[in-house]
PAKOL-449371 format. One record per residue (C-alpha): residue number from 1; x, y, z; residue in three letters. Coordinates in steps of 0.5 Angstrom, whole numbers. Example, Ala and Ser with C-alpha at 12.3 -4.5 7.8 and 13.67 -1.06 7.14 Angstrom:
2
@k: 1&px: 25&py: -9&pz: 16&r: ALA
@k: 2&px: 27&py: -2&pz: 14&r: SER
//
This chain:
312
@k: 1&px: 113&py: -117&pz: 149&r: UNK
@k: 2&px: 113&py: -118&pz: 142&r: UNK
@k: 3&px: 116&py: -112&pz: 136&r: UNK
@k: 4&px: 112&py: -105&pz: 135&r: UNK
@k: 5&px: 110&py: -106&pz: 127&r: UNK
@k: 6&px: 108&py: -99&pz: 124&r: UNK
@k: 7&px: 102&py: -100&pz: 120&r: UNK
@k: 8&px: 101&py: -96&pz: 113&r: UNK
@k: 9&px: 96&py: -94&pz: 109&r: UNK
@k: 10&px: 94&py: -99&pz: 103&r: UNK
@k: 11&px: 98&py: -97&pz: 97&r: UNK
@k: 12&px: 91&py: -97&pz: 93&r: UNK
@k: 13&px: 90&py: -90&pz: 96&r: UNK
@k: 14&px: 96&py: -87&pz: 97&r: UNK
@k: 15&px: 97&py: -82&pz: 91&r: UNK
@k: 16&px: 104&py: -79&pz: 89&r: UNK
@k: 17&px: 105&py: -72&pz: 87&r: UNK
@k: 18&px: 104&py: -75&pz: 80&r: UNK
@k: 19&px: 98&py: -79&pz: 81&r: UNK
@k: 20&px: 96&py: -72&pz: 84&r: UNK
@k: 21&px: 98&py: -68&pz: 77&r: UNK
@k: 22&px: 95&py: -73&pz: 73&r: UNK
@k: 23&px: 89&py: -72&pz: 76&r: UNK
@k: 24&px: 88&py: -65&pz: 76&r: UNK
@k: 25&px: 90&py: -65&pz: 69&r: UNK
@k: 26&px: 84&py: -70&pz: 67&r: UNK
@k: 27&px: 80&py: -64&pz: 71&r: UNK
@k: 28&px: 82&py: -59&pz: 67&r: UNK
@k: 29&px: 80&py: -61&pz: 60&r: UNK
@k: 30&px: 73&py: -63&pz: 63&r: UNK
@k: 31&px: 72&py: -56&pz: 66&r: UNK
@k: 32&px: 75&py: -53&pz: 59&r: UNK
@k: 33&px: 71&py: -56&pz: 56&r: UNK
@k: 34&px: 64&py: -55&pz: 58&r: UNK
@k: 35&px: 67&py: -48&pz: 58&r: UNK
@k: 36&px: 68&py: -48&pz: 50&r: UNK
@k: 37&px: 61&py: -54&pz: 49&r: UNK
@k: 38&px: 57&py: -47&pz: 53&r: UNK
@k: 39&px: 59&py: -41&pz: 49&r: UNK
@k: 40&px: 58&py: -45&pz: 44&r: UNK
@k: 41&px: 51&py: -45&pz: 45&r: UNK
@k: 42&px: 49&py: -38&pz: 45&r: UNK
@k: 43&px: 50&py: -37&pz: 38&r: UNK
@k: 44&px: 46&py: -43&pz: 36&r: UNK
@k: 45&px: 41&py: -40&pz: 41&r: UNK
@k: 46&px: 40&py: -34&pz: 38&r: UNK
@k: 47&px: 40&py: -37&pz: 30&r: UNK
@k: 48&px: 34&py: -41&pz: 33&r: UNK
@k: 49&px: 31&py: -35&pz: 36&r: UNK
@k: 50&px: 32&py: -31&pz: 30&r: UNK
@k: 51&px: 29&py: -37&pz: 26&r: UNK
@k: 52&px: 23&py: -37&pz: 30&r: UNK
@k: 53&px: 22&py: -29&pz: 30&r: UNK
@k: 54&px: 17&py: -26&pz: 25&r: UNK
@k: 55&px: 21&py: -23&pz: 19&r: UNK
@k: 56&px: 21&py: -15&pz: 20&r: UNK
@k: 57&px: 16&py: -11&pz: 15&r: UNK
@k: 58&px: 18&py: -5&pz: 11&r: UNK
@k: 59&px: 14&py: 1&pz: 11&r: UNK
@k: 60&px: 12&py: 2&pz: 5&r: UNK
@k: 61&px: 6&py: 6&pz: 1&r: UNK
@k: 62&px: 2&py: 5&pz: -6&r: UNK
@k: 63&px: -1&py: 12&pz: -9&r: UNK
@k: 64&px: -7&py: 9&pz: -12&r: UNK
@k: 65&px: -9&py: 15&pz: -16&r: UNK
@k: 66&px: -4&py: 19&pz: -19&r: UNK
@k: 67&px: -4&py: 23&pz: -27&r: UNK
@k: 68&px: 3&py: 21&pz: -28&r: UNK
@k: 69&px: 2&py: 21&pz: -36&r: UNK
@k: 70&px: 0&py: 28&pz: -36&r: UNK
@k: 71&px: 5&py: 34&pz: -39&r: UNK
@k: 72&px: 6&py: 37&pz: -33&r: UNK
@k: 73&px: 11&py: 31&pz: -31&r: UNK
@k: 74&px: 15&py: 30&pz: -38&r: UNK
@k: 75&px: 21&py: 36&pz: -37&r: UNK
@k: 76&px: 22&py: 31&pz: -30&r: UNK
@k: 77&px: 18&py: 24&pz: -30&r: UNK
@k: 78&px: 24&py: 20&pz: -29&r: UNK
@k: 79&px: 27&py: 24&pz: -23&r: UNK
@k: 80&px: 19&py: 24&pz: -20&r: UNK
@k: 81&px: 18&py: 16&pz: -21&r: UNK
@k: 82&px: 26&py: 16&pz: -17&r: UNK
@k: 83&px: 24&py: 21&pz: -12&r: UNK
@k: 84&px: 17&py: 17&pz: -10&r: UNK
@k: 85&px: 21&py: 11&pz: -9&r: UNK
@k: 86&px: 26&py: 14&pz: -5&r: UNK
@k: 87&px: 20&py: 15&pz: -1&r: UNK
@k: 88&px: 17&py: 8&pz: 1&r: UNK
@k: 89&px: 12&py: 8&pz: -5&r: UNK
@k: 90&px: 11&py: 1&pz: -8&r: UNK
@k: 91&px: 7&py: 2&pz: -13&r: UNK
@k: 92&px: 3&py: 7&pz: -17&r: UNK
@k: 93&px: -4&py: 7&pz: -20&r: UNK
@k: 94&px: -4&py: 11&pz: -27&r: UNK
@k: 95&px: -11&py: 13&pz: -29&r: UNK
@k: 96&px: -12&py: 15&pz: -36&r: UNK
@k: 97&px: -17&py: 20&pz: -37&r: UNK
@k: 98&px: -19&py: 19&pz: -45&r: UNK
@k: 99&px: -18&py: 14&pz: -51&r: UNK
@k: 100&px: -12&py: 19&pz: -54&r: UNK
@k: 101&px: -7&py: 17&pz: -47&r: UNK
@k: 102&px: -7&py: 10&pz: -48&r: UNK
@k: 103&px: -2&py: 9&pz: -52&r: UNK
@k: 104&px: 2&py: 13&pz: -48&r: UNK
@k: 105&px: 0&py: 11&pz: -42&r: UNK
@k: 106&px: 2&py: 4&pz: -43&r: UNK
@k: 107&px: 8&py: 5&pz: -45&r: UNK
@k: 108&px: 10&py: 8&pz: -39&r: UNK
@k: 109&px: 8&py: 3&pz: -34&r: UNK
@k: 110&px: 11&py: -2&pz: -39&r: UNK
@k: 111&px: 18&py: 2&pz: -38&r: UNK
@k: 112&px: 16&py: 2&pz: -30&r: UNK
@k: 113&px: 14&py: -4&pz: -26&r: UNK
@k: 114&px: 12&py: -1&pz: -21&r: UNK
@k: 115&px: 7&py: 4&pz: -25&r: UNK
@k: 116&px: 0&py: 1&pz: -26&r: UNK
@k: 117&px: -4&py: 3&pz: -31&r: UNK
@k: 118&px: -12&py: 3&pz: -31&r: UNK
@k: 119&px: -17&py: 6&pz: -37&r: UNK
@k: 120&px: -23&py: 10&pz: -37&r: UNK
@k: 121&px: -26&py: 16&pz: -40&r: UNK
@k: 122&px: -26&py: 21&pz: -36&r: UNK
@k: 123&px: -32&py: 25&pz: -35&r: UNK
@k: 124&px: -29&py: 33&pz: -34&r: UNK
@k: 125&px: -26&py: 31&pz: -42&r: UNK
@k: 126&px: -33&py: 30&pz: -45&r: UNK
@k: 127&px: -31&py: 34&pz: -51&r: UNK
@k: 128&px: -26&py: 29&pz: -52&r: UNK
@k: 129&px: -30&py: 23&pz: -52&r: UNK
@k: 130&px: -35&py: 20&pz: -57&r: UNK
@k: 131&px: -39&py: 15&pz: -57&r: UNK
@k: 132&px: -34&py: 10&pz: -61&r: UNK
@k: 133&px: -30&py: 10&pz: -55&r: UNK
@k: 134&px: -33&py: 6&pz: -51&r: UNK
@k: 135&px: -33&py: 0&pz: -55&r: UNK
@k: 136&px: -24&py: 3&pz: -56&r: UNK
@k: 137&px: -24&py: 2&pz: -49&r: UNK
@k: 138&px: -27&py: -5&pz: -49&r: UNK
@k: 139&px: -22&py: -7&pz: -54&r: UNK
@k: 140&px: -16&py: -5&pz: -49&r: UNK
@k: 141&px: -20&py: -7&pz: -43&r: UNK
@k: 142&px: -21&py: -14&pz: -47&r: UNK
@k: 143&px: -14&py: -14&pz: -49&r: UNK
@k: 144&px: -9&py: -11&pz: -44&r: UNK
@k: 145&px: -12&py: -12&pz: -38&r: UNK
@k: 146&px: -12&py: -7&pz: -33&r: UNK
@k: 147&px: -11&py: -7&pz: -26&r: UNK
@k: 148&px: -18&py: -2&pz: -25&r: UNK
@k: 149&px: -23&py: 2&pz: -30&r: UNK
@k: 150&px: -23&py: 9&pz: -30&r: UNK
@k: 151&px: -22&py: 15&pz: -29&r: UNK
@k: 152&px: -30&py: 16&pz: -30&r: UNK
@k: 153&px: -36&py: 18&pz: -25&r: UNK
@k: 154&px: -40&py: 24&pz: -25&r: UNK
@k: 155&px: -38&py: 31&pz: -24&r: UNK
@k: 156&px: -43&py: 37&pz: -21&r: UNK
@k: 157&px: -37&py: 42&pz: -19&r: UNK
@k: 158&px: -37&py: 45&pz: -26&r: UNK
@k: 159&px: -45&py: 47&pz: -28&r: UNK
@k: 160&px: -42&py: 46&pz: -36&r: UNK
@k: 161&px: -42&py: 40&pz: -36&r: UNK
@k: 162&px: -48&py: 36&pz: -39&r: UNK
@k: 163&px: -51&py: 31&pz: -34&r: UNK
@k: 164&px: -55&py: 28&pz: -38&r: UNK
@k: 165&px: -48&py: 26&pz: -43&r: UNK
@k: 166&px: -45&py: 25&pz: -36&r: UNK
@k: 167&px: -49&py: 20&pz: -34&r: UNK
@k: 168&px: -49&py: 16&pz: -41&r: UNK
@k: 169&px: -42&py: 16&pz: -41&r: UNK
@k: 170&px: -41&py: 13&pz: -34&r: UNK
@k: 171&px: -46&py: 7&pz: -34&r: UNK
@k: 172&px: -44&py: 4&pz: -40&r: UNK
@k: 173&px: -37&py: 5&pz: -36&r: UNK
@k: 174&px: -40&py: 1&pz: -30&r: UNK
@k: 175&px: -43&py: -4&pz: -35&r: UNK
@k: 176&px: -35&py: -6&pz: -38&r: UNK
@k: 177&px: -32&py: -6&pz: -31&r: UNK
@k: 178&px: -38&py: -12&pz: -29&r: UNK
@k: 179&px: -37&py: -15&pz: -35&r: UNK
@k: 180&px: -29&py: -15&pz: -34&r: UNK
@k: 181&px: -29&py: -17&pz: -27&r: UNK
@k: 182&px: -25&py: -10&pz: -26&r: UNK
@k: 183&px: -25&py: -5&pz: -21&r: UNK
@k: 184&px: -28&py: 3&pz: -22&r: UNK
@k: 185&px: -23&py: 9&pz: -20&r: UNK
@k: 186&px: -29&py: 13&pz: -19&r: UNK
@k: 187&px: -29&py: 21&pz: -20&r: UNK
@k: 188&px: -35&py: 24&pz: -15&r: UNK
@k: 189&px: -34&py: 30&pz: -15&r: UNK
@k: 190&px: -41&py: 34&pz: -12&r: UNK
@k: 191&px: -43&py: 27&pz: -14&r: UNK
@k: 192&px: -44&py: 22&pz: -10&r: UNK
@k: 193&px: -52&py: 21&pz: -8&r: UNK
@k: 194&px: -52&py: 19&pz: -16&r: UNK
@k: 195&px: -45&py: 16&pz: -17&r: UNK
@k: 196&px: -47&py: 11&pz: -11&r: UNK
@k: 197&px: -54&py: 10&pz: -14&r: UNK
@k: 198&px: -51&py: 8&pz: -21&r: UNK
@k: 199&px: -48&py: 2&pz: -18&r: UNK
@k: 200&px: -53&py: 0&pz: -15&r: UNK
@k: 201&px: -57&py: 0&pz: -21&r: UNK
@k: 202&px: -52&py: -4&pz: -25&r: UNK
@k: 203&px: -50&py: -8&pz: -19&r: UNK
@k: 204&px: -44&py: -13&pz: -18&r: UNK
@k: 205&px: -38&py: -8&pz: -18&r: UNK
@k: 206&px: -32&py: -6&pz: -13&r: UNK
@k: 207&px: -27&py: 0&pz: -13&r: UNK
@k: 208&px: -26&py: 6&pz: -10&r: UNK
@k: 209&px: -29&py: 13&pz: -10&r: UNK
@k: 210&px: -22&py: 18&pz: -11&r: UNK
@k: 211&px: -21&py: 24&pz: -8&r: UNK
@k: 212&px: -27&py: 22&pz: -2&r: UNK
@k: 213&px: -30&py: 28&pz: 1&r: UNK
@k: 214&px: -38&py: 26&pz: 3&r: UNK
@k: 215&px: -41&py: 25&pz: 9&r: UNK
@k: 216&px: -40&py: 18&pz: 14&r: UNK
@k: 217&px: -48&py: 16&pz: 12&r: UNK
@k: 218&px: -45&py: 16&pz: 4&r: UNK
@k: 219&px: -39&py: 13&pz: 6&r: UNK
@k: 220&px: -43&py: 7&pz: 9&r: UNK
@k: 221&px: -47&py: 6&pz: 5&r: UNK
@k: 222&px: -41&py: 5&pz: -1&r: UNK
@k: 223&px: -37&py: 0&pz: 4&r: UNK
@k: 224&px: -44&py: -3&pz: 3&r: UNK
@k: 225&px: -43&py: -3&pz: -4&r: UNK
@k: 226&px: -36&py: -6&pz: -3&r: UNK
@k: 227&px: -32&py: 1&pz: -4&r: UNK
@k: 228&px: -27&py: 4&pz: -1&r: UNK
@k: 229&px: -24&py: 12&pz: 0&r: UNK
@k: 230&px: -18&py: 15&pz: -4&r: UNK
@k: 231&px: -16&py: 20&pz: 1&r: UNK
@k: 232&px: -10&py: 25&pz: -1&r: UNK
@k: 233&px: -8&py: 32&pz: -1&r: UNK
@k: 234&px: -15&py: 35&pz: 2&r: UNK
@k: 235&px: -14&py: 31&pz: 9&r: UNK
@k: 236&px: -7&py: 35&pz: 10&r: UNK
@k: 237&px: -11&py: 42&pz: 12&r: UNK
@k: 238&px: -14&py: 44&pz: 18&r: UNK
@k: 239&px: -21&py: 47&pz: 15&r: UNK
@k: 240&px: -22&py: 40&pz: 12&r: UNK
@k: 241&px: -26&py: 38&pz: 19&r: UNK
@k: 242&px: -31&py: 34&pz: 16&r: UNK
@k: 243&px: -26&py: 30&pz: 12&r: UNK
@k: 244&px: -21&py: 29&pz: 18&r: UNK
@k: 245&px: -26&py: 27&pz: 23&r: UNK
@k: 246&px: -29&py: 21&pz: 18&r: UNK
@k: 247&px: -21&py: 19&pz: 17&r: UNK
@k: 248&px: -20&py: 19&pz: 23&r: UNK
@k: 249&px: -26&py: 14&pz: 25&r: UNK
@k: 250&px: -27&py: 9&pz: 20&r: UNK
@k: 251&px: -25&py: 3&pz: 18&r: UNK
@k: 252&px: -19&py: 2&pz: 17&r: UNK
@k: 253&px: -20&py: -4&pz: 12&r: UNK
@k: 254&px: -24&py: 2&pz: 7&r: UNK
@k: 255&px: -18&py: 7&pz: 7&r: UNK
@k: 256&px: -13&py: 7&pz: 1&r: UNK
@k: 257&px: -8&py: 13&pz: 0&r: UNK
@k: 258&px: -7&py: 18&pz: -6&r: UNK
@k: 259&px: -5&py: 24&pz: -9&r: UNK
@k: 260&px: -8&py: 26&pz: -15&r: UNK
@k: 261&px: -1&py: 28&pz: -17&r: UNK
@k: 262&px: -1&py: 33&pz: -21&r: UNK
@k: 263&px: -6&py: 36&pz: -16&r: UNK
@k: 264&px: -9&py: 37&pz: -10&r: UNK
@k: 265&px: -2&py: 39&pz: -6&r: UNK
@k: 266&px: -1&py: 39&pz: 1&r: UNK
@k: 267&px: -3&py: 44&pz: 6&r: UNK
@k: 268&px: 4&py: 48&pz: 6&r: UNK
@k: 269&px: 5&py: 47&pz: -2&r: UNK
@k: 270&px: -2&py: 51&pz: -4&r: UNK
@k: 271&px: -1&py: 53&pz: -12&r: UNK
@k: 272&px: 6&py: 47&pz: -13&r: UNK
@k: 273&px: 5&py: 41&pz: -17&r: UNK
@k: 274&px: 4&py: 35&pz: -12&r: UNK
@k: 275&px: 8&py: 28&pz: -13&r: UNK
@k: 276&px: 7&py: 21&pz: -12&r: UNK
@k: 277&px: 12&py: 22&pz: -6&r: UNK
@k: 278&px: 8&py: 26&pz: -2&r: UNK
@k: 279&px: 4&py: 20&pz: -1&r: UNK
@k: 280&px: 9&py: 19&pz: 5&r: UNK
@k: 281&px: 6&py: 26&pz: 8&r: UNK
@k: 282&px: -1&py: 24&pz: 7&r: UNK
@k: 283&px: -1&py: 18&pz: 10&r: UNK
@k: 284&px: 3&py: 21&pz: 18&r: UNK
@k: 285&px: -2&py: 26&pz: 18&r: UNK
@k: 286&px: -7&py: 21&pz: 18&r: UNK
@k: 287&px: -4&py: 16&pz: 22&r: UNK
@k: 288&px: -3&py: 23&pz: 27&r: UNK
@k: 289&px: -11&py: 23&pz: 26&r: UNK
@k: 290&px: -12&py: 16&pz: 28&r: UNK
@k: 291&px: -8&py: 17&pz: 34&r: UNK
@k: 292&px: -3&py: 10&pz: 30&r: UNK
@k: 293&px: 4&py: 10&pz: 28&r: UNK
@k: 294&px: 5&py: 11&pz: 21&r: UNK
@k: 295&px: 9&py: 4&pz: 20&r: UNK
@k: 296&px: 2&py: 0&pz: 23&r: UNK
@k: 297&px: -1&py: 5&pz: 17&r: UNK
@k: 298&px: 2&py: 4&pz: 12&r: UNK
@k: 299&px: 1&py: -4&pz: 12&r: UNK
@k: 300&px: -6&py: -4&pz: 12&r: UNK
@k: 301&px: -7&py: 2&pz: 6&r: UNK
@k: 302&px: -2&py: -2&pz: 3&r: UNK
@k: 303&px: -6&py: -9&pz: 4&r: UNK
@k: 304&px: -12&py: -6&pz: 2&r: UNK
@k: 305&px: -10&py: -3&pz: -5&r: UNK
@k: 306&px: -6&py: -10&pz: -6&r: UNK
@k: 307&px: -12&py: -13&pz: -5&r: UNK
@k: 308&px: -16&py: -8&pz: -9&r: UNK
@k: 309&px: -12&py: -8&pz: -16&r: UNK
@k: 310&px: -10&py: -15&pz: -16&r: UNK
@k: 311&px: -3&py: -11&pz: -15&r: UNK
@k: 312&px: 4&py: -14&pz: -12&r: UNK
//
């Protein structure tokens, strides 16, 4: 009977201790690794996220008709402009109100880059204006190139004025902003059935009626004529059912924000000097009348006076 021969695995597949360790070591790097190559992945992930999400937007505000030139603001101009800053407004629209204030109000908005200055003769001013200031105020319309004409328009409120002179004055307004390619800052107060037929006798005109208080059919048939509606101070108090209700409803596209500072103070602030700041408060009680955020307020008004005057 022949020898028992034990048999052994082949040495190809027997592994030693150090083979076994070599092994585990050439594993670990790899898991580490892949370890390292997912964690870093995250922050590139979340910078492309970031690049393809759309930019955040302010909330910011444009005071489209504000007196800021006026002597009720020079014991504290600088601290108002500041404060209507601190407050989100972006922009302001200062218009004049006669031919004496230009200079002034153009070396206010020169200082200022965020006061925009516009021209007109006033009609509450008509004993201040005379008839070679209309061809003064075509001369600075020609030469500074303001973002709108005004303040004009016509005034019923106080019987004195006379309608006939108002009316003269304020069509050859009309005519310099058609031929200027100017938006109005229009003033209607008591007024609007004759503001809205003078622009449709001249034609070709755009801008907005100021301190709006008319009716829905009014209000329609200016949209009709491509103007829109400043509404301001008058909104804030509850007795303004009308105005109120037609603010609520419009269309937004038509609505643009204002103070009329010095006047016109909100409800609460009856008798104080109203300011461009307070624009901020017209506008959440308006965003509250139309059931929206303030922020999605904001952004359109904001939108509409950008394309209106032309203004960054």
């Amino acid at each position: 009977m022949g020898r028992r021969v034990r048999c052994r695995p082949p040495a190809r597949l027997a592994r030693s201790g150090r083979q076994r360790d070599a092994q585990r070591g050439r594993n670990r790097p790899e898991r580490h690794g892949a370890r390292i190559r997912a964690r870093s992945f995250v922050p590139r992930l979340a910078g492309r996220i970031a690049e393809l999400a759309p930019p955040l937007i302010a909330r910011v505000f444009v005071d489209t008709h504000c007196h800021l030139d006026v002597a009720e603001f020079d014991a504290d101009r600088a601290r108002v402009i500041e404060r209507a800053r601190a407050a989100d407004v972006i922009a302001q629209v200062v218009p004049a109100i006669d031919v004496a204030g230009f200079a002034a109000l153009r070396e206010l908005c020169a200082t200022h880059a965020d006061l925009h200055p516009a021209y007109g003769l006033h009609p509450l001013f008509l004993e201040r204006h005379e008839p070679a200031h209309l061809d003064e105020l075509a001369l600075w319309l020609e030469r500074e190139r303001p973002v709108a004409l005004g303040e004009c328009g016509l005034d019923y409120y106080v019987e004195d004025l006379d309608r006939r002179t108002q009316h003269a004055l304020f069509d050859r307004q009309l005519v310099l902003a058609r031929e200027f390619d100017l938006p109005l800052v229009l003033h209607a107060r008591r007024a609007v059935d004759d503001v809205i037929a003078a622009i449709r006798r001249c034609g070709g005109l755009r801008g907005v009626v100021h301190s709006f208080s008319g009716s829905l059919e009014q209000a329609r048939r200016l949209w009709d004529l491509g103007f829109l509606l400043g509404v301001g101070g008058p909104v804030t108090y509850e007795r303004a059912k009308r105005l109120r209700g037609l603010v609520a409803t419009m269309p937004i596209q038509y609505l643009l924000l204002e103070t009329d500072a010095p006047d016109q103070p909100l409800h609460g602030h009856r008798g104080a000097r109203n300011e461009p700041a307070q624009v901020r408060d017209i506008a959440a009680v308006i965003a509250g009348l139309r059931g929206i955020g303030i922020d999605e307020l904001a952004a359109a008004t904001t939108a509409n006076a950008r394309r209106l005057f032309g203004i960054a």
